[in-house]
C-alpha positions as CSV (number, residue, x, y, z in Angstrom):
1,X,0.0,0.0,0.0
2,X,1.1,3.5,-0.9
3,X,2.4,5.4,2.3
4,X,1.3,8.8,1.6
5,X,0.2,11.3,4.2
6,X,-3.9,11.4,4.5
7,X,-5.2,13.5,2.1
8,X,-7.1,16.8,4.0
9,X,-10.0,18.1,2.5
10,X,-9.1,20.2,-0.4
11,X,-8.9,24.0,0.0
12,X,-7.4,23.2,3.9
13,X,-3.8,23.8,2.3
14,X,-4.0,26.4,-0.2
15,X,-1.5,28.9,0.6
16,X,-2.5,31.9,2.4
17,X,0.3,34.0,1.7
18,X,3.9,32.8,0.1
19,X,5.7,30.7,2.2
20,X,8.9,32.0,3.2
21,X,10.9,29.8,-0.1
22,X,12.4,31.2,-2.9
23,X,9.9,32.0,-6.1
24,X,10.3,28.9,-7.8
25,X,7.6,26.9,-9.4
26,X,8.2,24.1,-8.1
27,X,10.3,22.8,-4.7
28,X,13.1,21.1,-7.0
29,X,13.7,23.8,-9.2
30,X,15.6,25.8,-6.1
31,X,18.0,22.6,-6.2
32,X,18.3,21.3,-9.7
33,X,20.5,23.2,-12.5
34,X,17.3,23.3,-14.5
35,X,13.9,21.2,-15.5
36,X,14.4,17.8,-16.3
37,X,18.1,18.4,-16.7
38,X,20.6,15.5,-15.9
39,X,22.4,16.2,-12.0
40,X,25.3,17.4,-11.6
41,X,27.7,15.8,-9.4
42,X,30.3,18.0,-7.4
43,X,34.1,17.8,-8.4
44,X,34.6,15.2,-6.1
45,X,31.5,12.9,-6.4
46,X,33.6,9.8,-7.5
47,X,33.5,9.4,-3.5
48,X,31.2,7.8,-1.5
49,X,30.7,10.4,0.7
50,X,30.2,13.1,-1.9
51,X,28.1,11.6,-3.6
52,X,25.3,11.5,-1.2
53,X,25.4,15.2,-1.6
54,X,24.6,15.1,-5.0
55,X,21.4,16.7,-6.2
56,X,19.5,14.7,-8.6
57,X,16.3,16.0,-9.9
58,X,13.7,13.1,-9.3
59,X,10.8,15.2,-11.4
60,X,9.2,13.6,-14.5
61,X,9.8,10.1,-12.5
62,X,6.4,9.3,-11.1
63,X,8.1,9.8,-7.8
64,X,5.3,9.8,-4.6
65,X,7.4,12.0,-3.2
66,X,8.2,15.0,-5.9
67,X,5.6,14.6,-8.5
68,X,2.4,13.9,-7.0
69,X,1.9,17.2,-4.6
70,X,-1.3,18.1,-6.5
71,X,-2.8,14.4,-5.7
72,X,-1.8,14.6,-2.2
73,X,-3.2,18.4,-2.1
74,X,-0.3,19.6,-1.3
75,X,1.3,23.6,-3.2
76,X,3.7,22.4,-5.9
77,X,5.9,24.5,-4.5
78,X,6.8,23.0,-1.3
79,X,10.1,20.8,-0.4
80,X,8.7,17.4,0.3
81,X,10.9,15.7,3.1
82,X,8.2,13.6,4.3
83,X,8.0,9.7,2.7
84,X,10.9,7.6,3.9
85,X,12.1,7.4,0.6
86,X,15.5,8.9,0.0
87,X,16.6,11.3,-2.6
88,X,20.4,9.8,-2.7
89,X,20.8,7.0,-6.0
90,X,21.2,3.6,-4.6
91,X,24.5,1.4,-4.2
92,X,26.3,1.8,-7.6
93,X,26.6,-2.5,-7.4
94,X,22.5,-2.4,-7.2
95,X,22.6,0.2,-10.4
96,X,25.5,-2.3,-12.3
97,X,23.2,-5.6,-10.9
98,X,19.9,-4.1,-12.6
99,X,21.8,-2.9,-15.7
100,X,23.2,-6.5,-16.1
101,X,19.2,-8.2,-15.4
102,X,18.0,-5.6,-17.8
103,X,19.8,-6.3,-20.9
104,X,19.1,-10.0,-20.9
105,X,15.7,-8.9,-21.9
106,X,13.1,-10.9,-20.6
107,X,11.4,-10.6,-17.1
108,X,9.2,-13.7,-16.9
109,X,8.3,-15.3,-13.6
110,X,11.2,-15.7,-11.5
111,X,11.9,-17.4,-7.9
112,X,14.7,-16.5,-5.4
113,X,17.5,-18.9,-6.2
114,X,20.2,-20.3,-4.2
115,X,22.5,-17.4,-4.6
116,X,19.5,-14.9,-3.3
117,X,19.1,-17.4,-0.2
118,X,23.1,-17.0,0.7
119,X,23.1,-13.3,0.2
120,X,20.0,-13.1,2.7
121,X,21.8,-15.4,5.2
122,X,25.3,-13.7,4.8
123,X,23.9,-10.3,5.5
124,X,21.7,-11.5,8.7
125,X,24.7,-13.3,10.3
126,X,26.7,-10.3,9.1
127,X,25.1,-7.9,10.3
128,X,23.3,-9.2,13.2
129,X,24.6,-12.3,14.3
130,X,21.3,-14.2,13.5
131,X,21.7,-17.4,11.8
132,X,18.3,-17.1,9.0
133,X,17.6,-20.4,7.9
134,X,16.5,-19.7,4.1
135,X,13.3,-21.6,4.3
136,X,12.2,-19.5,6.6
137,X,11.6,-16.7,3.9
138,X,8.6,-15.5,2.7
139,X,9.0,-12.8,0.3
140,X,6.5,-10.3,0.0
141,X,6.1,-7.0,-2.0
142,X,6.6,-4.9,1.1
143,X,6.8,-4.6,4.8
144,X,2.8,-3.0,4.9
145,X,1.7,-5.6,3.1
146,X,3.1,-8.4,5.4
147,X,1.5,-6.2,8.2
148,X,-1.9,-6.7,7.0
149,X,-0.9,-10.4,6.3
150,X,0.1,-11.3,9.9
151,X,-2.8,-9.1,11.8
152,X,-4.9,-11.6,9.1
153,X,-3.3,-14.7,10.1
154,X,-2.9,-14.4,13.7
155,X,-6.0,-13.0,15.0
156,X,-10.1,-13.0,13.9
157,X,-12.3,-10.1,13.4
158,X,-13.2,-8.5,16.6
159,X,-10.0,-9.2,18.2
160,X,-7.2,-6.4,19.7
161,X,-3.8,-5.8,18.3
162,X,-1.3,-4.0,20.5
163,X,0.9,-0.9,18.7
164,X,3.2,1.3,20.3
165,X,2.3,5.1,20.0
166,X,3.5,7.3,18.6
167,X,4.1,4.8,15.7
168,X,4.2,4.5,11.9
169,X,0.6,5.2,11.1
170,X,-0.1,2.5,8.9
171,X,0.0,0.2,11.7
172,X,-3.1,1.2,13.0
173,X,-4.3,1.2,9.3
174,X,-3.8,-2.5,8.9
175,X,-5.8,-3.1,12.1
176,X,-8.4,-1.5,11.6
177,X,-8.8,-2.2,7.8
178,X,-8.9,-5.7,8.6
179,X,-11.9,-5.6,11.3
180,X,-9.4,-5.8,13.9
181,X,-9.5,-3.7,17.0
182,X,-6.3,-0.9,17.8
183,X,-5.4,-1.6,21.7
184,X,-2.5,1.5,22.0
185,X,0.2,0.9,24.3
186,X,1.8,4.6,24.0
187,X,5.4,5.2,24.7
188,X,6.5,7.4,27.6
189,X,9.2,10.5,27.1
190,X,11.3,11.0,30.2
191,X,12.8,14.5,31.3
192,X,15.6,14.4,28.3
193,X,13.2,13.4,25.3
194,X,13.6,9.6,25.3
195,X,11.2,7.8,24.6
196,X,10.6,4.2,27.0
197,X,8.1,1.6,27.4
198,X,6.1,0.8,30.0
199,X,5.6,-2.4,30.7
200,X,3.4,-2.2,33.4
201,X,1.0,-0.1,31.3
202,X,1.4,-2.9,28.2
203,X,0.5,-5.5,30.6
204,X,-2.8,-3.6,31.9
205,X,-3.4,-3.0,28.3
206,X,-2.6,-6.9,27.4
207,X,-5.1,-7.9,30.6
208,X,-8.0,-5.4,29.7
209,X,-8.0,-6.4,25.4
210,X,-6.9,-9.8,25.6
211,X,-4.9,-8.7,23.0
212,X,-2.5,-11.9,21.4
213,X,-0.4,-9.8,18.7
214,X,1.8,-6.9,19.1
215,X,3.4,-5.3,16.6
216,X,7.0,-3.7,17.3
217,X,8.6,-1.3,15.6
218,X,12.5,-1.8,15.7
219,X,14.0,0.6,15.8
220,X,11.2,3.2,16.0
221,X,9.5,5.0,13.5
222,X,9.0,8.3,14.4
223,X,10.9,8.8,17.7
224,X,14.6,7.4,16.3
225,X,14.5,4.5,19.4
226,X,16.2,1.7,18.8
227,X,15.6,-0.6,21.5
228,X,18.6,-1.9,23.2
229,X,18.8,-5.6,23.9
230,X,18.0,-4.6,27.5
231,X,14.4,-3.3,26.2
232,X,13.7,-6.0,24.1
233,X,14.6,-8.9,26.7
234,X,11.8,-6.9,28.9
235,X,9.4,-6.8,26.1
236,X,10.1,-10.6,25.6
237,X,9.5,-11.7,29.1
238,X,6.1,-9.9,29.1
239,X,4.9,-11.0,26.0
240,X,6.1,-14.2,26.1
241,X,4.3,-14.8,29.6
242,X,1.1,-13.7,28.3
243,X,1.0,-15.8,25.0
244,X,1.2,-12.6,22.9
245,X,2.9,-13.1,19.6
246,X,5.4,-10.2,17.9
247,X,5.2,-9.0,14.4
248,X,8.8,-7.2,14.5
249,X,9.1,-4.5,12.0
250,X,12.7,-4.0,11.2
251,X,12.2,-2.8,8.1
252,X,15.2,0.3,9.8
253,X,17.2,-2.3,11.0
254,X,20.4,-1.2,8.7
255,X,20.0,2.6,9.3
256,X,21.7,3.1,12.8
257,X,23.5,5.9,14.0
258,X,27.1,5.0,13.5
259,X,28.6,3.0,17.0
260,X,25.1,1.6,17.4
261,X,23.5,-1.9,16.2
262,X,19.6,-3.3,16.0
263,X,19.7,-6.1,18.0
264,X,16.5,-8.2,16.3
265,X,13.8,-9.3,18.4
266,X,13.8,-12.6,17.0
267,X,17.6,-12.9,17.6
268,X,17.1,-13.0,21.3
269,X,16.9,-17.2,21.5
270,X,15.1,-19.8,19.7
271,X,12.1,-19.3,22.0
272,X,11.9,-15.7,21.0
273,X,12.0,-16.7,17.6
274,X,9.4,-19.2,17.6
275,X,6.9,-16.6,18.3
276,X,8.5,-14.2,16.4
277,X,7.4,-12.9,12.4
278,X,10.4,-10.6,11.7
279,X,9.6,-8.4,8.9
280,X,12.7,-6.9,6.5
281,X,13.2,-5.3,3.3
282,X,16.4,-3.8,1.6
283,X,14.0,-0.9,0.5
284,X,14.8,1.8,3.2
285,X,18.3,1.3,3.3
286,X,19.2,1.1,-0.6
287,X,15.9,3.2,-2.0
288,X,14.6,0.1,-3.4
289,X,10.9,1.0,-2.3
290,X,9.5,0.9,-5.9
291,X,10.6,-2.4,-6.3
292,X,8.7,-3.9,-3.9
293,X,10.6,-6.6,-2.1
294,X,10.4,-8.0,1.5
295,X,12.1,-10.8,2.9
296,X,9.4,-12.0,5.7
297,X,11.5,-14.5,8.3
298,X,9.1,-16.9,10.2
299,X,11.1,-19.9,12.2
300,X,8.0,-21.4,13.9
301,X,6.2,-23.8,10.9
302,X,3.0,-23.3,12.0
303,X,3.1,-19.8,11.5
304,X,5.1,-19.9,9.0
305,X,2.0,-21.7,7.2
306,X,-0.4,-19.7,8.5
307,X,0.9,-16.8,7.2
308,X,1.9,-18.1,3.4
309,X,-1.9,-19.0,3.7
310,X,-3.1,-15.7,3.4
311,X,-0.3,-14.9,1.1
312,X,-1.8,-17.2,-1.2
313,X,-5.1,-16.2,-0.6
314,X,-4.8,-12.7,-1.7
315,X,-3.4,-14.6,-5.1
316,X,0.7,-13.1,-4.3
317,X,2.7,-16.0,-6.2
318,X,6.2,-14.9,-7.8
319,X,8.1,-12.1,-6.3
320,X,9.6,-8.8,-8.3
321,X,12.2,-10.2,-10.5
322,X,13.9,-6.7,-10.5
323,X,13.4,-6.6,-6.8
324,X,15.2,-10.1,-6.6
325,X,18.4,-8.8,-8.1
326,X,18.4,-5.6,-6.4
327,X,18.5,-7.1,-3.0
328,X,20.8,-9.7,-3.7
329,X,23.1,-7.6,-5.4
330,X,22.8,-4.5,-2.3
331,X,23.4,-7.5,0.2
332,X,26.4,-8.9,-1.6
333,X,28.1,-5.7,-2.6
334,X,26.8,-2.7,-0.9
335,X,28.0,-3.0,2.5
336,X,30.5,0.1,2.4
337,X,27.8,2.1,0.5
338,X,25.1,1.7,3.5
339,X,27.9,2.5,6.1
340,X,28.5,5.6,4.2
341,X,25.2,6.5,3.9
342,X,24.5,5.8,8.0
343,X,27.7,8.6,8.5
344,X,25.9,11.1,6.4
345,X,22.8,11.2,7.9
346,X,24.6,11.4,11.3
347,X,26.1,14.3,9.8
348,X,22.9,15.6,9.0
349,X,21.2,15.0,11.9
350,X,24.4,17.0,13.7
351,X,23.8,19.7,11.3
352,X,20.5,19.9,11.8
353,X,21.1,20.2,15.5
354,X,23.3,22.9,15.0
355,X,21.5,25.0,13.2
356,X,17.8,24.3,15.2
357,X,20.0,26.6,17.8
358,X,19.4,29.3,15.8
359,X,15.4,28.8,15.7
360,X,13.2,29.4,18.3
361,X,10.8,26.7,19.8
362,X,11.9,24.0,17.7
363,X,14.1,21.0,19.0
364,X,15.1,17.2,17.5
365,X,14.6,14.5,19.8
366,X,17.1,11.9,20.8
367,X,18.2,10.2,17.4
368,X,19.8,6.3,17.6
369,X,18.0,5.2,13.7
370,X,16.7,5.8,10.6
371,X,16.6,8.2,8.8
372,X,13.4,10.4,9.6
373,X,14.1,12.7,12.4
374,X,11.2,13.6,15.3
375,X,11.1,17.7,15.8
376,X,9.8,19.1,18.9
377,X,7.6,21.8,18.4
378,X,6.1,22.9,21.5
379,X,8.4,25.7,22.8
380,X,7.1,27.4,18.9
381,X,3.6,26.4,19.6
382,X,3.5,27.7,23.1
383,X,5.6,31.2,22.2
384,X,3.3,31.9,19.1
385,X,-0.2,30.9,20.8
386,X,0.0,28.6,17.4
387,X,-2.8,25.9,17.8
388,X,-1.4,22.4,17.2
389,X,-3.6,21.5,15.1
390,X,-2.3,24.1,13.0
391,X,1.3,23.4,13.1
392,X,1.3,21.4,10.0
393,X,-0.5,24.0,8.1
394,X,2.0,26.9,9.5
395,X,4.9,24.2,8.1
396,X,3.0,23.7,4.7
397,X,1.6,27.5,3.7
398,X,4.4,29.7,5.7
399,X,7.5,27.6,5.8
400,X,7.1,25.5,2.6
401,X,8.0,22.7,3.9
402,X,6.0,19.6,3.3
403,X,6.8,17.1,6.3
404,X,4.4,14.0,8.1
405,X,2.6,15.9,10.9
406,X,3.6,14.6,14.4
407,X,-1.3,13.9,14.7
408,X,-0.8,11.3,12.1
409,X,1.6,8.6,14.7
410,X,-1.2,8.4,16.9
411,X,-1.5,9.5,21.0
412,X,1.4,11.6,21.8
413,X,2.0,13.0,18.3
414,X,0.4,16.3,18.7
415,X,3.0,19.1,19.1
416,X,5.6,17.2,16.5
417,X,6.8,17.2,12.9
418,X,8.6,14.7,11.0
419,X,11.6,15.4,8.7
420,X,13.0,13.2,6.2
421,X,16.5,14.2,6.1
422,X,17.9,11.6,3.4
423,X,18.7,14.2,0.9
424,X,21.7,16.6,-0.1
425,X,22.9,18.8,1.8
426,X,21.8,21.6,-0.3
427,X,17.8,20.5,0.7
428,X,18.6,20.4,3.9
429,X,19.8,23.7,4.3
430,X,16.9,25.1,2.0
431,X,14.2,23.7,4.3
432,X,16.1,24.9,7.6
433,X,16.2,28.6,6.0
434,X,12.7,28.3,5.3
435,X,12.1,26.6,8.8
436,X,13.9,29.8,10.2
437,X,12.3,32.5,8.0
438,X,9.1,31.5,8.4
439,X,9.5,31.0,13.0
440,X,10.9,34.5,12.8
441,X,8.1,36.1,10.8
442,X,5.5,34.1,12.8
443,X,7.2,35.5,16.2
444,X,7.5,38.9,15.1
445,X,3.7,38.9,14.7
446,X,3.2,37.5,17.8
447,X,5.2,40.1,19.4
448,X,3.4,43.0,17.2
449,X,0.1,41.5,18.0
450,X,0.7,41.5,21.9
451,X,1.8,45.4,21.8
């Protein structure tokens, strides 16, 4: 399913004055040498690092995220950092793979082979430490979709599913799509902005619902959490001693601040595992979204079988044969690539930092992964008298900026914004000027209107 923000009713975004953004007709045009032109790498874009700097003009593409503002009622003219896609070109080895698949011409039904199944276990153990036993694999054509599948398998109509607020909203979504009943276990932020569970409240929750499926998000889309094995082993105990099965989404899982590593919740111990359906994609950390490949890790049979059985049912047979290569290719080969990438957004979330010093009311909470950072807004909301439900508005029609509004994750959202900051440099620091234009502007009125 398409991940877009929920459409508002049209008219609620038409600008009502310009946003503080340069003239341009469109948000790219204030980054790209011109319309539709090729980019244009810096002097020194042979490097890895460079090269995520490079802007590339995604227009004309039937990107989500740049071409589709009018569908999503959104001004043309605002810089879209909000769908965790990235605007960086994938792993050159993923670009060199495709090439390769694409010239032999013919893209008929196709299977992950023997050589998919190593890559997949190389990169688990790897990575993670987590010996993946290939027949365990059920691929899927994304991480949402396999959502849907397990609330499906695992529970009946009626029944409660457990999700961690603020969250990724789709998780509700596939809840309540499917008949199924939210039970919201929100997360608590202590004095410095982190973000904690409580167990105690998840196991009042788990005793009042009856709830037998939770789904985790690891690490933690919006709030930047990744749970430390600590955490997990906690969340283990409780769920294991109340029969309540774990749909980990780990889809983030690669995109760590650097010095820090996802410890899966299935790679806790076999006991973990066998109530565990870990769901994982190369799509968020290589930009591989469009083609639509999941690798869906079930160790228990039972569930294993349960859950093919609705993937069958909803007639998913053969998986993306682009997808295929692209994923083995990225796991064989673009190791160095992703650890480059992980150091730049830790540059930009220290630049970011930096320069949210020089804006008033506006702060980034604690970051350990991905690549979608989790601003603050409630110093700017309480200084301006701004109405939180008009933050995202103020962001859209006065800023320019088009972000996921903080009301959108669910209980303890409201006062937030969400910023995608996997993009050049050059579009980060074009949103921050707008950020800071546009909180200046909105003060200064405050300030005229109170004398």
């Amino acid at each position: 399913m398409p991940t877009t923000t929920p459409a508002t009713p049209a008219g609620d975004h038409a600008p009502a004055g310009a946003p503080a953004a340069p003239a341009s007709g469109t948000a790219a045009a204030a980054l790209s040498p011109s319309a539709g032109s090729p980019a244009v790498p810096s002097p020194s874009a042979g490097s890895l690092a460079s090269s995520f700097d490079r802007v590339i003009d995604r227009r004309g593409t039937g990107s989500l995220k740049w071409d589709f503002a009018g569908r999503c009622r959104r001004p043309a003219d605002a810089l879209p950092l909000w769908v965790a896609d990235m605007d960086h070109a994938t792993a050159p080895a993923v670009v060199e793979a495709l090439r390769a698949r694409a010239a032999h011409g013919i893209f008929g039904y196709t299977e992950p082979d023997e050589a998919y199944a190593s890559a997949l276990v190389s990169w688990f153990s790897r990575r993670y430490h987590w010996q993946v036993d290939p027949a365990w694999n059920t691929i899927t054509p994304g991480v949402v979709p396999a959502l849907a599948l397990a609330v499906r398998a695992y529970t009946a109509p009626g029944e409660a599913v457990i999700i961690e607020e603020p969250v990724y909203y789709p998780f509700r979504e596939v809840v309540e799509d499917n008949g199924r009943i939210v039970a919201a276990a929100p997360l608590v932020r202590d004095a410095a902005g982190v973000y904690r569970r409580d167990l105690a409240a998840l196991e009042g929750v788990i005793a009042a619902t009856g709830a037998r499926l939770l789904i985790l998000c690891n690490p933690h889309n919006p709030v930047g959490r990744v749970w430390t094995r600590a955490e997990l082993e906690a969340l283990a105990e409780v769920t294991g001693r109340h029969g309540v099965r774990v749909v980990a989404d780990e889809i983030h899982a690669d995109l760590t601040r650097p010095g820090v590593c996802t410890t899966l919740f299935a790679s806790l111990s076999p006991e973990v595992a066998a109530r565990t359906i870990t769901c994982t994609s190369p799509s968020k950390s290589f930009n591989l979204a469009g083609l639509q490949t999941a690798n869906i890790l079930i160790a228990d049979r039972e569930l294993r079988t349960a859950f093919r059985r609705e993937v069958g049912a909803v007639g998913y047979a053969q998986a993306n044969a682009l997808g295929l290569v692209a994923c083995q290719a990225a796991y064989e080969e673009g190791e160095e690539w992703l650890d480059a990438l992980r150091e730049h957004v830790a540059a930009a979330h220290a630049h970011l930092t930096g320069r949210l010093e020089s804006i008033p009311g506006i702060g980034v909470s604690p970051w350990e992964g991905t690549y979608l950072l989790w601003l603050d807004c409630h110093g700017l909301l309480k200084d301006s008298g701004l109405d939180p439900r008009s933050l995202d508005d103020f962001l859209l029609t006065k800023a320019g900026l088009w972000l996921d509004d903080g009301l959108i994750f669910g209980a303890g959202g409201q006062g937030f914004t969400r910023i995608n900051v996997a993009c050049p440099r050059a579009a980060l620091d074009e949103a921050l000027d707008r950020l800071q234009a546009a909180v200046a502007e909105l003060l200064a009125s405050r300030g005229s209107a109170a004398r």
